[in-house]
OpenMM code with the backbone's topology and positions (N, CA, C; nanometers):
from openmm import Vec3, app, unit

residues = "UNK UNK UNK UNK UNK UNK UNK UNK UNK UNK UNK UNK UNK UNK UNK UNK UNK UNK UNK UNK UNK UNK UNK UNK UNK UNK UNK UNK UNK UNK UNK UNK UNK UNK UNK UNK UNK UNK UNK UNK UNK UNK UNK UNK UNK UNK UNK UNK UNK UNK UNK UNK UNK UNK UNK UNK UNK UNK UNK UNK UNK UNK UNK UNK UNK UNK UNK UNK UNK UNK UNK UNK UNK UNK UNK UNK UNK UNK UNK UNK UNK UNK UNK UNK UNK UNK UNK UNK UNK".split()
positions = [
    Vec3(0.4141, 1.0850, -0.1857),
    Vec3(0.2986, 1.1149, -0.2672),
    Vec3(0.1744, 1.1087, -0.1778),
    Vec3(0.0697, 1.2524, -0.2164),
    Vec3(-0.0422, 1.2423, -0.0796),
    Vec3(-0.1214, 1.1209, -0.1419),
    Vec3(-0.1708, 1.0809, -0.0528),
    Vec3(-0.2556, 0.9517, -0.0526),
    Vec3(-0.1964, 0.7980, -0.1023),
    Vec3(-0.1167, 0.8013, -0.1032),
    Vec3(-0.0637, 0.6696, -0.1219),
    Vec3(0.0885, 0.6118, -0.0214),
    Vec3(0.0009, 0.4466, 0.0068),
    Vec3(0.0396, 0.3748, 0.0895),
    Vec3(0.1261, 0.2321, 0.1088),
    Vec3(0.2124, 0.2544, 0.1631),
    Vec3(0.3297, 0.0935, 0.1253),
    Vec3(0.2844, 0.0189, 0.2119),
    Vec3(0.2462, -0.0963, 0.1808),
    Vec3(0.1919, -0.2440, 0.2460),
    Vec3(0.3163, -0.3363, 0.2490),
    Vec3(0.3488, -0.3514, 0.3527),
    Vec3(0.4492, -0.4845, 0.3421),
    Vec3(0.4248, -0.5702, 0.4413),
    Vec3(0.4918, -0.6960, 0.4340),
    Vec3(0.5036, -0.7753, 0.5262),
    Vec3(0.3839, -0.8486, 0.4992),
    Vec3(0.2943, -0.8672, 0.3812),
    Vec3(0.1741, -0.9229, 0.3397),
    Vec3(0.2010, -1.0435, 0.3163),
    Vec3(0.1207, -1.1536, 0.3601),
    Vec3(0.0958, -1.3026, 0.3274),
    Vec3(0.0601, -1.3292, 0.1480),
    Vec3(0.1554, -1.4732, 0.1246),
    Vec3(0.1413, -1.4291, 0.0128),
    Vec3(-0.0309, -1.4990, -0.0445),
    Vec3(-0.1250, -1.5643, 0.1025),
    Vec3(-0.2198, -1.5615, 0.0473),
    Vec3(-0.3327, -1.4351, -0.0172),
    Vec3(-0.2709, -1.3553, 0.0501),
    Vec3(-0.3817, -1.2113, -0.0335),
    Vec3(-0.3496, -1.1840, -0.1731),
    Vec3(-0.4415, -1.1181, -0.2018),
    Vec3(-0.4554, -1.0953, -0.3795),
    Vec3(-0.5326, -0.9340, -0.3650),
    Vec3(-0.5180, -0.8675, -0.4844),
    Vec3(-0.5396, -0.7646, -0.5118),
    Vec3(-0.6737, -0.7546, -0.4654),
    Vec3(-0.8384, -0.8060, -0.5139),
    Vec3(-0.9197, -0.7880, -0.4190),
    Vec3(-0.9059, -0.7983, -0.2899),
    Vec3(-0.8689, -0.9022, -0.2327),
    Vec3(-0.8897, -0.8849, -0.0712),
    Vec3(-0.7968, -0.6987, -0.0296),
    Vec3(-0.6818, -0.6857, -0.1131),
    Vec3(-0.6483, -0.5364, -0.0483),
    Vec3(-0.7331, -0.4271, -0.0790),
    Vec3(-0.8037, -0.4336, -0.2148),
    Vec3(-0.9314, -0.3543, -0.2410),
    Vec3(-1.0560, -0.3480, -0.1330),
    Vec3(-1.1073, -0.4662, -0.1106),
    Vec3(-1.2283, -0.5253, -0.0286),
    Vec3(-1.1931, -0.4503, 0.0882),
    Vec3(-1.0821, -0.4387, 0.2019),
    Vec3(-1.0518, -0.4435, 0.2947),
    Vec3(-1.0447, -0.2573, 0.2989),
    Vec3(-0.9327, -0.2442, 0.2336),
    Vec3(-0.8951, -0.0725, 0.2623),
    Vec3(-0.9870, 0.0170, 0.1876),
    Vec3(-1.0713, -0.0413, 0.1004),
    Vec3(-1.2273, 0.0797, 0.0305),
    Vec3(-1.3115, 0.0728, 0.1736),
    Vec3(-1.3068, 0.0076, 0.2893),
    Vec3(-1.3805, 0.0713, 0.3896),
    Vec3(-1.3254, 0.1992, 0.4550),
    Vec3(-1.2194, 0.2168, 0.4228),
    Vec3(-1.1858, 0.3680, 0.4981),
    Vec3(-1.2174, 0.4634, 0.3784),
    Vec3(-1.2515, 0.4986, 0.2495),
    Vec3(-1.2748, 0.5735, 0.1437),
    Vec3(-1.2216, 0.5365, 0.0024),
    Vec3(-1.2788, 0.6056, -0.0362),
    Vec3(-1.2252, 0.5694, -0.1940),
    Vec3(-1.1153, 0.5184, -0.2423),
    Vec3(-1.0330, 0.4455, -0.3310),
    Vec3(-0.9652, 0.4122, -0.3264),
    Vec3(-0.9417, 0.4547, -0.5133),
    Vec3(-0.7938, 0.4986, -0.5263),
    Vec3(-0.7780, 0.5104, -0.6553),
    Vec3(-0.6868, 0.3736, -0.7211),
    Vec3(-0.5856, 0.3094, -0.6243),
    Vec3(-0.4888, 0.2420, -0.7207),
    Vec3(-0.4635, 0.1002, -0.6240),
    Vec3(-0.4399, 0.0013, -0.6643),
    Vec3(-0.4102, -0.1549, -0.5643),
    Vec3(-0.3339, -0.1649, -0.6200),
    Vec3(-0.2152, -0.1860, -0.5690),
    Vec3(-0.0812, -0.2666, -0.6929),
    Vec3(-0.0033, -0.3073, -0.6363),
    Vec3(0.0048, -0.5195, -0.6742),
    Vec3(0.0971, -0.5750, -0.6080),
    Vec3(0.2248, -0.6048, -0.7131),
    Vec3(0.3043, -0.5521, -0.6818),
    Vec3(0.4282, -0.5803, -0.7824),
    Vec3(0.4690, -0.7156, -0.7608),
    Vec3(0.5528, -0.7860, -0.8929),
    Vec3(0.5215, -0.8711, -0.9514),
    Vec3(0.6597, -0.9066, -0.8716),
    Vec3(0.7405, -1.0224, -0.8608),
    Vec3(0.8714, -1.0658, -0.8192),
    Vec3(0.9164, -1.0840, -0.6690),
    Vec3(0.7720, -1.1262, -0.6197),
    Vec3(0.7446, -1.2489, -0.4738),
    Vec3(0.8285, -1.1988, -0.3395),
    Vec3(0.7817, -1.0229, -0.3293),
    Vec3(0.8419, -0.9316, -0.2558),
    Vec3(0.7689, -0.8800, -0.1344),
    Vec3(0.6085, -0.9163, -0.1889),
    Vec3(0.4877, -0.9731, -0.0365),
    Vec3(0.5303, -0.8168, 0.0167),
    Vec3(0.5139, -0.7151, -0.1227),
    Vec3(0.4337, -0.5642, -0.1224),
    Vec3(0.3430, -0.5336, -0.1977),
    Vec3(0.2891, -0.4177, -0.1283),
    Vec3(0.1988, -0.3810, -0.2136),
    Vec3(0.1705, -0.1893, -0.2160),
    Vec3(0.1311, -0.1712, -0.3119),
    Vec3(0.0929, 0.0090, -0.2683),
    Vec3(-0.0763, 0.0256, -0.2833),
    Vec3(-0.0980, 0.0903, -0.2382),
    Vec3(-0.2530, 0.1599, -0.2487),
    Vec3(-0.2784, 0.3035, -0.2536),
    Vec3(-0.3665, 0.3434, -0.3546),
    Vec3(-0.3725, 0.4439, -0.3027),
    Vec3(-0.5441, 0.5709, -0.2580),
    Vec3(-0.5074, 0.6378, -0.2036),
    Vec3(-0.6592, 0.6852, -0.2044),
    Vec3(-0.6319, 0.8295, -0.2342),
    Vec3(-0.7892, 0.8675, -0.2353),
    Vec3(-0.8150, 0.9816, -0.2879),
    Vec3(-0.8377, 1.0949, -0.2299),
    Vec3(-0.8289, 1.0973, -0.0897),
    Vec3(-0.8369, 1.1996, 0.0234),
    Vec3(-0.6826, 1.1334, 0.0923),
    Vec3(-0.5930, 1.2386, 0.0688),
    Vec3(-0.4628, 1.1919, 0.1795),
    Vec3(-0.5023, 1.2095, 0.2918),
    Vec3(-0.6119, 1.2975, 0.3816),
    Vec3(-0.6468, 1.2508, 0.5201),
    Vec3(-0.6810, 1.0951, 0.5615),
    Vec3(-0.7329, 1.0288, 0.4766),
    Vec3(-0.8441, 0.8866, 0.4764),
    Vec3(-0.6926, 0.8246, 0.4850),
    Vec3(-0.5530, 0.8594, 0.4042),
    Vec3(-0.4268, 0.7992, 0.4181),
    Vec3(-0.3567, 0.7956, 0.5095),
    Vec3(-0.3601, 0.9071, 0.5893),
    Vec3(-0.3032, 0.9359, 0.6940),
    Vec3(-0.3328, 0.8726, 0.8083),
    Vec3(-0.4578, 0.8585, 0.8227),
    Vec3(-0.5744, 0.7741, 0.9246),
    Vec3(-0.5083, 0.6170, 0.9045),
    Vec3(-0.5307, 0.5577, 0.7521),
    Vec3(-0.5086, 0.4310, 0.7750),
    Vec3(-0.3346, 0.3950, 0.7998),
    Vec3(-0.2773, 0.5206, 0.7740),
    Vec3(-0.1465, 0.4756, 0.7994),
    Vec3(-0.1216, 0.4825, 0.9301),
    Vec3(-0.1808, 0.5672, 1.0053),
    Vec3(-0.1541, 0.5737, 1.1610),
    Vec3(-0.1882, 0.4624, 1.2393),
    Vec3(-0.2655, 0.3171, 1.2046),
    Vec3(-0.2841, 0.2311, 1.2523),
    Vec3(-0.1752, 0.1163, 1.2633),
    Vec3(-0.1009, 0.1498, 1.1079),
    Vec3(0.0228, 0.0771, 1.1154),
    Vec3(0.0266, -0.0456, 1.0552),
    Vec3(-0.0965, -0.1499, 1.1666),
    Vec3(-0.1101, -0.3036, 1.1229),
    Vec3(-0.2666, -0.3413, 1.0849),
    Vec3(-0.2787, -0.3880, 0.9929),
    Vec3(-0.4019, -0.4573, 0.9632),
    Vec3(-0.4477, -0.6015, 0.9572),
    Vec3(-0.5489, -0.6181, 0.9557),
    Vec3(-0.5723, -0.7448, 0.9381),
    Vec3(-0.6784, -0.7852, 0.8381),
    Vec3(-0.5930, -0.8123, 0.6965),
    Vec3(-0.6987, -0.7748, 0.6183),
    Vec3(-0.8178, -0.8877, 0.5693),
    Vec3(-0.7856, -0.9948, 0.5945),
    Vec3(-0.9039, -1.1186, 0.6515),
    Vec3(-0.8371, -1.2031, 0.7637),
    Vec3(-0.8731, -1.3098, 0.8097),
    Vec3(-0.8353, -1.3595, 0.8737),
    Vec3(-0.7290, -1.4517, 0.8905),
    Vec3(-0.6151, -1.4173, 1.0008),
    Vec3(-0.4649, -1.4514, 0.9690),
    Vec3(-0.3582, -1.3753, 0.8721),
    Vec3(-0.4682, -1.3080, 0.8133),
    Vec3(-0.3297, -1.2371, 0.7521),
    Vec3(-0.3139, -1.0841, 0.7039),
    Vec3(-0.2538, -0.9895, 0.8178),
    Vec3(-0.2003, -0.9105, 0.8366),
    Vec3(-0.1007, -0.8861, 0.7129),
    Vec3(-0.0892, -0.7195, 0.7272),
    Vec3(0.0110, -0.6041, 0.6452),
    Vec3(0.0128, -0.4707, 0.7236),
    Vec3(0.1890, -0.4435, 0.7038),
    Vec3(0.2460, -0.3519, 0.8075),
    Vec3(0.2050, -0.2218, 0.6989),
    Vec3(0.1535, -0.1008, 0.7340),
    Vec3(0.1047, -0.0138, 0.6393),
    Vec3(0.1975, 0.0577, 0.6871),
    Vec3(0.2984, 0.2012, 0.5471),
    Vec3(0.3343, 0.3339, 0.6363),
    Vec3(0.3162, 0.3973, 0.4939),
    Vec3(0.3373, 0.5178, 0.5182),
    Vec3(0.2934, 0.6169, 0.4061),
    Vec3(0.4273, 0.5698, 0.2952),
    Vec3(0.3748, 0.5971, 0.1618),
    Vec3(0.4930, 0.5906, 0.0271),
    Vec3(0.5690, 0.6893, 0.0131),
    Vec3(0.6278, 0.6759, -0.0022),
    Vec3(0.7365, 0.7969, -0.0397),
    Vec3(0.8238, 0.8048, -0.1491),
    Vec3(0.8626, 0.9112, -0.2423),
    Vec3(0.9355, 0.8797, -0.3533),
    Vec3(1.0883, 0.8925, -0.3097),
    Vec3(1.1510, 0.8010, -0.4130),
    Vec3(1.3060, 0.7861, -0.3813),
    Vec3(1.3427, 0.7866, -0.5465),
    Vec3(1.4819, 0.8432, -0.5392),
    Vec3(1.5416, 0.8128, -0.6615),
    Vec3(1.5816, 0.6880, -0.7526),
    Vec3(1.5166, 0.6808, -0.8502),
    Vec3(1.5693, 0.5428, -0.9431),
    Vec3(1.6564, 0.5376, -0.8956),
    Vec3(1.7369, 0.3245, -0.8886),
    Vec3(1.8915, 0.3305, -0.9437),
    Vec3(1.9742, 0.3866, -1.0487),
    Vec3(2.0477, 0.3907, -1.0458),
    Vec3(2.1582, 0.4673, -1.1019),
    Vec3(2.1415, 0.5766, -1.1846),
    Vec3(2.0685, 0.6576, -1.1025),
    Vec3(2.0830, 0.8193, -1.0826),
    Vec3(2.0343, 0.8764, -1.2406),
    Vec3(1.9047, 0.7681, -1.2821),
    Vec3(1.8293, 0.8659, -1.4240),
    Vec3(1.7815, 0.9555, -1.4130),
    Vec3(1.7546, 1.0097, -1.3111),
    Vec3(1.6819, 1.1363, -1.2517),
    Vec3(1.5282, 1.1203, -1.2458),
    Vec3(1.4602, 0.9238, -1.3483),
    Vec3(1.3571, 0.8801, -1.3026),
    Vec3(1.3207, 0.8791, -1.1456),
    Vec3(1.1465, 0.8926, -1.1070),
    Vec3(1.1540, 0.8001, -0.9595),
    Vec3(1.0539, 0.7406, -0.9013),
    Vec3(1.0804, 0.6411, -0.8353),
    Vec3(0.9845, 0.5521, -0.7830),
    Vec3(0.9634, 0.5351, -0.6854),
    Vec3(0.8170, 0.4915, -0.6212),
    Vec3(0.7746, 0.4611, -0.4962),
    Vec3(0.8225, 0.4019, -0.4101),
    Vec3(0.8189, 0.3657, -0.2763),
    Vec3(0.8947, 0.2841, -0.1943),
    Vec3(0.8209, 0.3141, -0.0597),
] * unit.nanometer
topology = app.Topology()
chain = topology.addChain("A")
for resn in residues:
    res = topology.addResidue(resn, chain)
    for name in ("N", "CA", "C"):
        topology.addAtom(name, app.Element.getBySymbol(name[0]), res)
């Protein structure tokens, strides 16, 4: 999906502002969402897939101090067991 981004490898001190605060300096930002079940991901997304592409090409961030997230672009994959639903990853 253009403009949206998989965060992993996040400390579980960050919270949805600090990923807002941090990645609205590269542009707009449409969506923050840390899913719920202590998996230390997250997605983001923005509103120019160039501004996505940019922050994904960096890879690693540091989104305050000490604590880093491995960024790469989202991509859709098929639900489990083949509803023909699909979800991010």
């Amino acid at each position: 999906m253009p403009g949206r981004l998989f965060l992993t490898k996040m400390s579980p001190a960050l919270i949805k502002d600090d990923l807002q605060n941090y990645f609205a300096q590269f542009g707009p930002l449409n969506d923050v969402y840390i899913p719920n079940g202590g998996k230390f991901i997250a997605f983001i997304g923005y509103d120019d897939a160039a501004v996505a592409t940019s922050v994904a090409a960096m890879q690693t961030h540091e989104v305050k101090p000490g604590c880093t997230v491995c960024v790469e672009a989202a991509i859709e994959r098929p639900s489990p067991g083949g509803g023909g639903g699909k979800r991010l990853w």
